[in-house]
DRENVEX-223226 format. One line per field, with one value per residue (C-alpha): x, y, z; residue in three letters; residue number from 1. Coordinates in Angstrom, 3 decimals. Layout:
N
px	(X,...)
py	(Y,...)
pz	(Z,...)
type	(Ala,...)
seq	(NUM,...)
end
This chain:
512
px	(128.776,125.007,122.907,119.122,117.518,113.483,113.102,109.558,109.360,106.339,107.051,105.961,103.268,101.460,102.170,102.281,101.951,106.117,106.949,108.535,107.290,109.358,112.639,115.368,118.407,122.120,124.535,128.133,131.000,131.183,127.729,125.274,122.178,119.188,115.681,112.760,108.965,106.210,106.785,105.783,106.794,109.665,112.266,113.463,113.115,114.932,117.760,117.651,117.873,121.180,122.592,121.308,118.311,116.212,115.471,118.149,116.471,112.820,111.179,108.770,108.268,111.031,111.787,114.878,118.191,120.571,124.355,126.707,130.239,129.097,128.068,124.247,123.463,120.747,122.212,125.511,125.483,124.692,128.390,129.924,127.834,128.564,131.947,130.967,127.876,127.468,124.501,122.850,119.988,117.236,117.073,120.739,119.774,118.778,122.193,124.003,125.896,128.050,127.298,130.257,130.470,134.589,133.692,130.592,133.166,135.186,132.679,132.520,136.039,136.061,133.563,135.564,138.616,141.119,144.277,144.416,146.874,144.370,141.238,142.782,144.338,140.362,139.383,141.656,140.742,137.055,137.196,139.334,137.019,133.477,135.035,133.743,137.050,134.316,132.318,134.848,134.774,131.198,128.243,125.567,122.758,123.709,124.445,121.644,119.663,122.169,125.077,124.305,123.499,127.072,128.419,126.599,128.055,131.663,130.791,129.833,133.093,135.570,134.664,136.047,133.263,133.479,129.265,127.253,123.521,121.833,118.060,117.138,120.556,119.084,115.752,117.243,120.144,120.481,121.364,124.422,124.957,123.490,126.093,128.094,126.957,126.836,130.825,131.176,129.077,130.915,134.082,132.857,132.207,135.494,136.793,135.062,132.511,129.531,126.134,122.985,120.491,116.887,115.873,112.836,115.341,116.529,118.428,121.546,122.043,121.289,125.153,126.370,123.372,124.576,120.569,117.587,115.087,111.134,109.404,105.456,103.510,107.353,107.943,110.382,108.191,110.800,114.353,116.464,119.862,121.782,121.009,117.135,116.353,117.580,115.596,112.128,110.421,108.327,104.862,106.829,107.982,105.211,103.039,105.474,105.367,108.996,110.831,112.391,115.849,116.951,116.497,116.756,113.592,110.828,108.171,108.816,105.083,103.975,100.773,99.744,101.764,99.518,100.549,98.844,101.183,101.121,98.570,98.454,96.759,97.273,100.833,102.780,105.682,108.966,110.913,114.036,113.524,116.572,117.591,121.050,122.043,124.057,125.556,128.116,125.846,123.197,121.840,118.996,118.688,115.961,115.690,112.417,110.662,107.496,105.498,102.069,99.218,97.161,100.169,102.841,106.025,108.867,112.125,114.736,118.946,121.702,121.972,122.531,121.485,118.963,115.671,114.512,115.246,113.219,110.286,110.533,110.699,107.668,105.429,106.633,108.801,112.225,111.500,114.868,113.508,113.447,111.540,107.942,105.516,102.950,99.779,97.210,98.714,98.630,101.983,101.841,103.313,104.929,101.924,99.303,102.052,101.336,98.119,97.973,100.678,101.551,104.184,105.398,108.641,111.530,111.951,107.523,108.513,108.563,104.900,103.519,101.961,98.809,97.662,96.186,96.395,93.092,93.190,96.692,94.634,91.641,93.819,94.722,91.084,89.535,86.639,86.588,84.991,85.355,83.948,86.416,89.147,88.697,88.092,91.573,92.913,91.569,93.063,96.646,96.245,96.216,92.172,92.824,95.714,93.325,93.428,97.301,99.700,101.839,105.027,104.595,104.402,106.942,109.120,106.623,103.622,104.856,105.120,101.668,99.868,101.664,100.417,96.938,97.418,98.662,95.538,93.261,94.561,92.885,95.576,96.177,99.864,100.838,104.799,106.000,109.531,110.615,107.380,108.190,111.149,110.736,107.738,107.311,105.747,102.723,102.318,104.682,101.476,98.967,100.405,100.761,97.697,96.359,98.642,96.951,94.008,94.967,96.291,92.115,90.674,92.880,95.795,99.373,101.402,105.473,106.994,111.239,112.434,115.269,113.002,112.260,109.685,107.317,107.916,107.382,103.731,102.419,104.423,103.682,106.732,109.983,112.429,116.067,117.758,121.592,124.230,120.782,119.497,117.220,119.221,116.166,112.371,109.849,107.197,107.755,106.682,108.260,111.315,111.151,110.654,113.509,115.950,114.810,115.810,118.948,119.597,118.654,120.931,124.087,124.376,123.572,127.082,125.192,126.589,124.369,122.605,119.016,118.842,116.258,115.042,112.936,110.762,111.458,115.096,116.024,117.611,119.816,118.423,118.728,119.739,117.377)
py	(138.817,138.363,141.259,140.762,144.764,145.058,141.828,140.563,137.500,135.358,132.633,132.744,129.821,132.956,130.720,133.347,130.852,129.668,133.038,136.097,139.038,142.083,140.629,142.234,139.917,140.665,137.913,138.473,136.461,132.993,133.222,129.838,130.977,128.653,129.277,127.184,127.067,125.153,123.150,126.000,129.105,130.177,128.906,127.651,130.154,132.549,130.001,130.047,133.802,133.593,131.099,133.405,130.328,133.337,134.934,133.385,129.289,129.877,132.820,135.254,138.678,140.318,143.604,144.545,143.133,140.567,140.883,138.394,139.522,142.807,141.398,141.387,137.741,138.532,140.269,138.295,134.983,131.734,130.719,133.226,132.845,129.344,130.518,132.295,130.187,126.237,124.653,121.591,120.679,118.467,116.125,115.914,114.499,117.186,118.647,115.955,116.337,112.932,109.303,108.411,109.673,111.117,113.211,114.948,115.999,117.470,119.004,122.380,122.964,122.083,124.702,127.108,126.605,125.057,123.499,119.222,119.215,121.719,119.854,116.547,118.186,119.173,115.867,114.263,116.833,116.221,112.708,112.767,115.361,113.621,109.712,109.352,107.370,103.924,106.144,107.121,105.513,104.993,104.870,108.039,105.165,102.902,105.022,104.957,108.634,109.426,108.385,110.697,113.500,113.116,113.219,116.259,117.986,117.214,118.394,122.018,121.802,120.610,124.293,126.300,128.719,131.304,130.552,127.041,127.064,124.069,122.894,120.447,118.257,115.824,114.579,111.310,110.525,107.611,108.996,108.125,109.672,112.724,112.866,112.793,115.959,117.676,116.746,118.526,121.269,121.889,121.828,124.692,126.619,126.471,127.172,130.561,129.695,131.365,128.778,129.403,126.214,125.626,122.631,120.670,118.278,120.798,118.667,117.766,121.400,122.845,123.186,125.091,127.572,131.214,132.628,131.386,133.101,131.868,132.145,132.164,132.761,134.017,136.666,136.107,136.583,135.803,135.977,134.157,133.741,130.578,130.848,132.430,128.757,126.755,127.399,127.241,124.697,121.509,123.267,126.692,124.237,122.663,125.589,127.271,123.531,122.757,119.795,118.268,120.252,117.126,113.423,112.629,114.777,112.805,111.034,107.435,107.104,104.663,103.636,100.563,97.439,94.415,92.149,89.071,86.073,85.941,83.485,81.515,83.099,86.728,87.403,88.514,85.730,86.137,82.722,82.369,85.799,87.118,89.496,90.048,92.990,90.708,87.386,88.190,90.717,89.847,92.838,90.880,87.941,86.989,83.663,83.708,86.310,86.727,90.241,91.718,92.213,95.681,97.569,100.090,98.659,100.739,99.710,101.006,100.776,102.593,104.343,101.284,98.614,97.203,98.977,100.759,96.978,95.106,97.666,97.082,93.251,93.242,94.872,92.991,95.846,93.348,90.136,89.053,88.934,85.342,83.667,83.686,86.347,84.469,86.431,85.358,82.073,81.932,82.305,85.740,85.595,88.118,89.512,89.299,91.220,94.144,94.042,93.597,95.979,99.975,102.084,105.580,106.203,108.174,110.383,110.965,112.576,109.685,108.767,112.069,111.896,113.993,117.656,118.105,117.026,116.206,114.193,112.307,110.578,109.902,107.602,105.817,104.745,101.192,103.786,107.078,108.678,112.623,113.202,110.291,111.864,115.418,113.630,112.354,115.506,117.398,115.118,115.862,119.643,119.280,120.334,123.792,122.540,120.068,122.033,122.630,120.754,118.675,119.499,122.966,121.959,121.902,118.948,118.173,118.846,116.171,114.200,114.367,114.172,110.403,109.360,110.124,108.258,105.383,106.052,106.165,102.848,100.502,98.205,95.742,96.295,99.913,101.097,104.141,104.951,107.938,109.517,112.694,113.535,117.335,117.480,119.914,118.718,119.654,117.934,114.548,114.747,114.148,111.751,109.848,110.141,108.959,105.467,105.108,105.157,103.079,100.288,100.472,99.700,96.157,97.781,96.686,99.435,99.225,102.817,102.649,105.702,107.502,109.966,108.916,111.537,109.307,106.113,107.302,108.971,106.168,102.682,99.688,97.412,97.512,95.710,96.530,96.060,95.801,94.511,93.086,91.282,91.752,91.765,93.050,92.328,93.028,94.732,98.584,98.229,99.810,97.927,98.522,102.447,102.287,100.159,102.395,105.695,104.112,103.162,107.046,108.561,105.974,107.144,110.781,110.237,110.931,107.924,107.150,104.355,104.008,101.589,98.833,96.635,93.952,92.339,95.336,94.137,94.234,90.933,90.860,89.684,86.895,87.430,86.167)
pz	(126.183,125.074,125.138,124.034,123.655,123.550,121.364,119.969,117.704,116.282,113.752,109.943,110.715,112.835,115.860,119.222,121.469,121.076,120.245,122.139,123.411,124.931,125.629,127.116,128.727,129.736,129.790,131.381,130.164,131.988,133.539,133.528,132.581,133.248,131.581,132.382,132.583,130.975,127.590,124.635,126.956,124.481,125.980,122.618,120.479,123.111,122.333,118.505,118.711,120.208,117.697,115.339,113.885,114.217,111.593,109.482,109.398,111.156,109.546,111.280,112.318,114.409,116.555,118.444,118.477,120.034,120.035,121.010,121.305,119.944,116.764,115.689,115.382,113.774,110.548,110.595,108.465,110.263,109.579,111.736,114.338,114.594,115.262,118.381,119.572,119.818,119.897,121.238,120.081,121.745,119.189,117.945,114.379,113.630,113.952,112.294,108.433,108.251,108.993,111.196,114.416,113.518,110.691,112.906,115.360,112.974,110.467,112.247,112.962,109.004,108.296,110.297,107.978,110.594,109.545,109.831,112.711,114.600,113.733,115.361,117.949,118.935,118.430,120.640,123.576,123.457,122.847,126.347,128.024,127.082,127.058,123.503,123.179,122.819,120.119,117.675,114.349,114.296,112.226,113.631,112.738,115.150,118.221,121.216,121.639,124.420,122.518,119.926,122.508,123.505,119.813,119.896,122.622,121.507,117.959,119.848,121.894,119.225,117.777,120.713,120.944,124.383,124.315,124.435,123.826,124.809,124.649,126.452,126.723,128.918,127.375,126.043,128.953,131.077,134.602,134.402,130.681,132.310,135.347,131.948,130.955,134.316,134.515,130.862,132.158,135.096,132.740,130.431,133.888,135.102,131.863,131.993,128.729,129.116,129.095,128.313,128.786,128.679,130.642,132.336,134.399,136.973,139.539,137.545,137.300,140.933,141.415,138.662,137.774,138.495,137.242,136.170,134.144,134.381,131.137,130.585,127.235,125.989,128.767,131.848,134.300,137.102,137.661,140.906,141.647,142.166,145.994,145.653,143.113,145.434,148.304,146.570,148.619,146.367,146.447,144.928,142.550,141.463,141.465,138.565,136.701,137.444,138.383,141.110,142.258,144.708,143.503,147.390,148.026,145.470,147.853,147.908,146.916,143.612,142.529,144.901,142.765,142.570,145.337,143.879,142.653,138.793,137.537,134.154,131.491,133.441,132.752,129.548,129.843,127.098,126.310,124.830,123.765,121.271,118.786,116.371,114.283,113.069,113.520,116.004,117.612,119.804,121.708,123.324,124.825,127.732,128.745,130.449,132.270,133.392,133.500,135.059,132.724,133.015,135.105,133.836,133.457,133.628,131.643,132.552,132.028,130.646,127.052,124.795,127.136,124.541,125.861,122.667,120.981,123.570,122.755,118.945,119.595,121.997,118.987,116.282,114.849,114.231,111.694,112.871,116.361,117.262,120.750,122.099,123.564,125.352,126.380,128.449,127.581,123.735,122.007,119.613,115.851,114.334,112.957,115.727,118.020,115.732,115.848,119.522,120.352,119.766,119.922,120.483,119.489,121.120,117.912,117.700,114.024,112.190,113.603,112.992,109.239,108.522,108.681,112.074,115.341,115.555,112.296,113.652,116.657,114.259,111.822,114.988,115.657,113.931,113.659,113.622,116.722,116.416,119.720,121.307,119.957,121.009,124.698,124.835,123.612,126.093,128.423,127.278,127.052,123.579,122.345,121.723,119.001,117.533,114.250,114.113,111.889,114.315,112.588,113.723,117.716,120.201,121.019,124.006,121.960,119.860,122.331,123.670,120.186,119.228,123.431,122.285,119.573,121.346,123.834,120.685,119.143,121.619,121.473,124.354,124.789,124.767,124.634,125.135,124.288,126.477,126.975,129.173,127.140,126.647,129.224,131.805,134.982,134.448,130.970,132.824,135.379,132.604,130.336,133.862,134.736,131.349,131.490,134.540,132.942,130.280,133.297,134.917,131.213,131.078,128.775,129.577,129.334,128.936,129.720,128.410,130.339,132.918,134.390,137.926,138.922,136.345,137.420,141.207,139.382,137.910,137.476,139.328,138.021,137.134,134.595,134.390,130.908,130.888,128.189,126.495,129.600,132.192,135.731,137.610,137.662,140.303,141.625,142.724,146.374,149.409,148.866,144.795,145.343,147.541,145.518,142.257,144.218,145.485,141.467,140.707,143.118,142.473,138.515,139.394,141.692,145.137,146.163,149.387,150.923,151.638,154.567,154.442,157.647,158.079,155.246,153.023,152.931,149.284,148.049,145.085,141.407,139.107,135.739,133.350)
type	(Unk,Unk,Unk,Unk,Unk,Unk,Unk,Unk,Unk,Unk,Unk,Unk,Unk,Unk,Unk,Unk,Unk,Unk,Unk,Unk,Unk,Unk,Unk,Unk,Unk,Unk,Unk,Unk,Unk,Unk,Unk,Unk,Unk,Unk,Unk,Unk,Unk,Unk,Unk,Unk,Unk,Unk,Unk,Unk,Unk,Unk,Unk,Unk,Unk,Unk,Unk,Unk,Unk,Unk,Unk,Unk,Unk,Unk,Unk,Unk,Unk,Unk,Unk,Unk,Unk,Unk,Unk,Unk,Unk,Unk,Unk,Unk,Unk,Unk,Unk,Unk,Unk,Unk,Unk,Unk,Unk,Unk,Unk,Unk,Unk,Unk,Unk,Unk,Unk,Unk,Unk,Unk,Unk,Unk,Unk,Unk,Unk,Unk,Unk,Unk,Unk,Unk,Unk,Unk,Unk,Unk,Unk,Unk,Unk,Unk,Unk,Unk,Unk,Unk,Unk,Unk,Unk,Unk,Unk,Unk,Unk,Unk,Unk,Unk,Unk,Unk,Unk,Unk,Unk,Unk,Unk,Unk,Unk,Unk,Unk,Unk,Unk,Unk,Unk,Unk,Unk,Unk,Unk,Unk,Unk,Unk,Unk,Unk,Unk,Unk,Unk,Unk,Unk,Unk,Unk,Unk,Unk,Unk,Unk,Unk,Unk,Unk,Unk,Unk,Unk,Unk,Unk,Unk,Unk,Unk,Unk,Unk,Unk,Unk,Unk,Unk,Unk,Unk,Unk,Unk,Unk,Unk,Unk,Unk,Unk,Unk,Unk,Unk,Unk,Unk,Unk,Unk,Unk,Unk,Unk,Unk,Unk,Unk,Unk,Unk,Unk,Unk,Unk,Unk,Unk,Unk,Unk,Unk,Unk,Unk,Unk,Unk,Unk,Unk,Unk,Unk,Unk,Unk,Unk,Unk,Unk,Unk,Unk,Unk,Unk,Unk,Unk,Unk,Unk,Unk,Unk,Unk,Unk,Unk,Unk,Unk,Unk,Unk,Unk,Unk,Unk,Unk,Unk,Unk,Unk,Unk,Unk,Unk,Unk,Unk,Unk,Unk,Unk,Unk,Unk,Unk,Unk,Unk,Unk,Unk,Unk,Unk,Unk,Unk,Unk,Unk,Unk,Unk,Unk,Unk,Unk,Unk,Unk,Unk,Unk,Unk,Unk,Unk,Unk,Unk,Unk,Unk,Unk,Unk,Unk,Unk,Unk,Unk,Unk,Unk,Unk,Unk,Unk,Unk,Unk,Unk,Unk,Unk,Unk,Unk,Unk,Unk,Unk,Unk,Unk,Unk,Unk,Unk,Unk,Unk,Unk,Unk,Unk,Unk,Unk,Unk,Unk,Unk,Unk,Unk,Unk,Unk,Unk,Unk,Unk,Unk,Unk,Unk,Unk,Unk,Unk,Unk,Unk,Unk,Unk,Unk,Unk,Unk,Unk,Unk,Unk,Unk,Unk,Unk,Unk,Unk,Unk,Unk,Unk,Unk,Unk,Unk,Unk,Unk,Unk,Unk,Unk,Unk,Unk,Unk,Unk,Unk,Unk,Unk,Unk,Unk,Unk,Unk,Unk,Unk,Unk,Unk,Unk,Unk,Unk,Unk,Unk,Unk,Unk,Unk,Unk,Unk,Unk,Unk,Unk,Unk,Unk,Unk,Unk,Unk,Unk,Unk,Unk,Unk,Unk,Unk,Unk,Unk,Unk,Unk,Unk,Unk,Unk,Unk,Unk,Unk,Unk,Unk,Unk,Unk,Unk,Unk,Unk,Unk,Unk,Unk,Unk,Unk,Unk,Unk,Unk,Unk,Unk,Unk,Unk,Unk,Unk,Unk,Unk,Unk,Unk,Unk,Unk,Unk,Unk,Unk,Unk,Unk,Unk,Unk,Unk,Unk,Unk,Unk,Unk,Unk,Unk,Unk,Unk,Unk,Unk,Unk,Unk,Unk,Unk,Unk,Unk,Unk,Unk,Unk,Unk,Unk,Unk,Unk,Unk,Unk,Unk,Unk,Unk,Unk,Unk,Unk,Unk,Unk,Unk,Unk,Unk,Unk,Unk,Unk,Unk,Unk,Unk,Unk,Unk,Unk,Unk,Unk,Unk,Unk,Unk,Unk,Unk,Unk,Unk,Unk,Unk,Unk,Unk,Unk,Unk,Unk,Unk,Unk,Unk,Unk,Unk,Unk,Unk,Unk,Unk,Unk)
seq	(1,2,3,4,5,6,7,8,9,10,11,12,13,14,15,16,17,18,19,20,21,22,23,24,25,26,27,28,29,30,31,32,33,34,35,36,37,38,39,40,41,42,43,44,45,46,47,48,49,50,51,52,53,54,55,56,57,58,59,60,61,62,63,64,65,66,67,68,69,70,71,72,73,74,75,76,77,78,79,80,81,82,83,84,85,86,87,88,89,90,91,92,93,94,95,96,97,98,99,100,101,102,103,104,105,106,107,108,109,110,111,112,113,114,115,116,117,118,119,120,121,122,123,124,125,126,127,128,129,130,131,132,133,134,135,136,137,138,139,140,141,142,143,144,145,146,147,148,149,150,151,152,153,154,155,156,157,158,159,160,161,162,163,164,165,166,167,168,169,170,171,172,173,174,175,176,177,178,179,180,181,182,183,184,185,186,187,188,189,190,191,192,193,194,195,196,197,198,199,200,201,202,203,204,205,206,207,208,209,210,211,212,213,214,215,216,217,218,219,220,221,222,223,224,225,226,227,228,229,230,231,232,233,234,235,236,237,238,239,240,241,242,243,244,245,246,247,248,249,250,251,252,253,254,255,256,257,258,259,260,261,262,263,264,265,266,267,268,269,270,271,272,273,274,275,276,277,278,279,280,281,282,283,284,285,286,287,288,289,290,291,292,293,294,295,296,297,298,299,300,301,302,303,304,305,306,307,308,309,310,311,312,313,314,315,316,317,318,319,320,321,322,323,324,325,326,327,328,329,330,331,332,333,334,335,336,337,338,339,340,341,342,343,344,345,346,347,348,349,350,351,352,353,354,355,356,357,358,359,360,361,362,363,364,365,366,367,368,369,370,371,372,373,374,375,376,377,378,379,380,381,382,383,384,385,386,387,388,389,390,391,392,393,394,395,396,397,398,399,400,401,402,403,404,405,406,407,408,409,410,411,412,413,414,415,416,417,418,419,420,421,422,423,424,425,426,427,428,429,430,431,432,433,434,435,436,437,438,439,440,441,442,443,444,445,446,447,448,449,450,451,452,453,454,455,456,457,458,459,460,461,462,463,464,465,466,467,468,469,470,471,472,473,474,475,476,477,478,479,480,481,482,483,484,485,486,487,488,489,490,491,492,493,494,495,496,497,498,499,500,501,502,503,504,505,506,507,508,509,510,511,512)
end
């Protein structure tokens, strides 16, 4: 099915580090292929060579071949390839060619020349397969980052290829968005496609892997079977830089939560706190809540639940934003929330703007502090890069270079919209360890994500956003760990029941 002979690759920008060296890889027809390994070990571009990206959209040097279905993907045009390959990218934007969500599912089977009764046909399967049913008819700007991960998907299955390429699938899901895509998976398995994933969330997948190939500096270093992977204990785990394979098995350990009664003037409070698209379409609306100064906050809820909006509103980002942000007791305008407040964004391209990455932290600063700035890059792994135009990173790279940033900005609210997405572990370790820092030096730091192995690493509270409301708010103590893994394991459909006793019982929430 995919045969990849003696392959070598390095990208025009001179770039080894992403690249490929020596490459040899056998694919049989219906197999589910998982590569992993640190962020930057290749595991991209091994996918772009088998939807044919490489050589024909990223340029560089390369040896050997790769057939797919006996055809060189690598010679063929990008247009027949998409025939036998679909892709999923990490960032589906960057896939996208329409602006309603319809058209994107059938732009491909377009492309491919199908006849109208065929084309809808395809549509009304995947719509029924992914429940995109609620999506149809939509604008691609208004979807939620999962939502459009899921237009993506059904945009690579409308086109019937036998072979699915994904990158990264997961980065942006909700859990239960991503026991979405496991279901979907599962599908293509049993439907005899063959699947060929790179991932850093490994426990959604344990189940349906049939190999997994371990990449470092772009060689696969390793190679396991289905039954070999899943018997690697936590410390094998961690020692390669990979992820948790059981949700059930993360240590219900969290930084100490402050166990001190809010006091006036030490709390950010939120009254009457709203927001409308438009006039019949409030997506936000907090009555009153009140919130821990110099902890990490974790905010979490399901793919459109109004998280990435209640970030935007806390910094000032939304004029139409209406309500107060009290802090430290003194109501915040419009304007001195963006002063006080900064942002990384889920999509980090449209905050990355100069030359270098060392330049990008230093516009950051009130006052530029060379020496500062390579201190906090070091931090993040990112010191050796310092001279490297960010546009040319990886996804997680990315990632890391807009957190020092944020860490460089010296702002007194800092919020971080999906900060691990695209991490590996060891990378999700650091940028932990930095908003820890951030939390000792008085910052209040607000962390929107669904990756539980951070919160457990470094957040000390925990807001639940839902249908534009917050249904939960509390400390993460022993009975907030426990409730938060319960919430985990219910959307990833393990469906069991951590019992509580005592004073850790868990009570239900109020709605506020």
């Amino acid at each position: 099915m995919i045969e990849i002979n003696n392959v070598s690759f390095t990208y025009g920008s001179g770039d080894r580090e992403c690249g490929l060296h020596d490459i040899s890889l056998t694919v049989t027809e219906g197999e589910f292929l998982l590569l992993c390994g640190g962020s930057g070990c290749g595991k991209t571009t091994l996918t772009r060579l088998i939807n044919g990206l490489i050589p024909h959209y990223y340029e560089g040097r390369l040896a050997g071949r790769v057939l797919v279905e006996g055809k060189d993907v690598t010679v063929i045009p990008l247009y027949e390839t998409a025939e036998l390959v679909g892709s999923v990218f990490q960032n589906p934007r960057s896939q996208f060619f329409n602006t309603d969500t319809t058209s994107e599912l059938a732009f491909g089977c377009e492309n491919m020349g199908l006849p109208e009764n065929e084309i809808l046909s395809r549509i009304k399967n995947v719509t029924e397969e992914l429940e995109l049913k609620p999506l149809l008819d939509k604008s691609i700007f208004a979807l939620s980052g999962g939502e459009k991960q899921k237009i993506a998907c059904g945009s690579a299955a409308a086109m019937g290829a036998a072979v699915f390429v994904l990158d990264e699938p997961s980065s942006n899901l909700d859990p239960y968005a991503v026991e979405d895509l496991r279901v979907l998976l599962a599908k293509w398995k049993r439907m005899g496609k063959t699947v060929v994933i790179a991932e850093h969330r490994l426990y959604y997948l344990r189940e349906l892997i049939d190999r997994v190939m371990y990449m470092e500096n772009g060689r696969i270093t390793r190679e396991y079977n289905a039954e070999e992977f899943s018997t690697l204990m936590r410390n094998g785990l961690d020692l390669m830089g990979l992820r948790t394979l059981k949700l059930e098995s993360l240590s219900e350990t969290a930084p100490a939560a402050s166990t001190q009664s809010l006091k006036p003037g030490c709390k950010i409070s939120l009254s009457q706190f709203q927001f409308c698209y438009s006039r019949n379409t409030e997506v936000l609306r907090i009555q009153q809540a009140d919130l821990p100064r110099n902890q990490i906050i974790a905010v979490i809820g399901q793919n459109g639940a109004g998280k990435s909006t209640f970030a935007r509103c806390l910094c000032g980002l939304e004029r139409k934003c209406r309500g107060k942000v009290i802090l430290d007791g003194d109501a915040l305008t419009g304007r001195q929330l963006l002063t006080n407040c900064y942002m990384v964004m889920q999509d980090v391209n449209h905050q990355l703007f100069v030359e270098s990455v060392l330049d990008e932290v230093l516009i950051s600063m009130d006052r530029e502090d060379i020496p500062m700035a390579e201190f906090i890059l070091e931090g993040l792994d990112l010191l050796n890069l310092k001279d490297c135009h960010p546009m040319a990173l990886s996804g997680g790279q990315k990632q890391r270079v807009a957190i020092a940033s944020a860490i460089a900005s010296g702002r007194q609210i800092i919020v971080f919209d999906e900060p691990t997405s695209g991490l590996d572990l060891k990378h999700m370790k650091e940028v932990a360890q930095n908003l820890r820092m951030l939390a000792a030096k008085g910052k209040s730091v607000f962390v929107v994500t669904h990756d539980p192995e951070f919160i457990f690493a470094c957040c000390t509270h925990i807001i639940q956003i839902e249908d534009g409301r917050i249904v939960r708010n509390e400390s993460l103590d022993s009975c907030g760990i426990r409730k938060t893994l319960t919430y985990f394991l219910e959307s990833a459909g393990e469906r069991r029941f951590i019992e509580t006793t005592g004073e850790e019982r868990c009570r239900g929430e109020k709605v506020v």
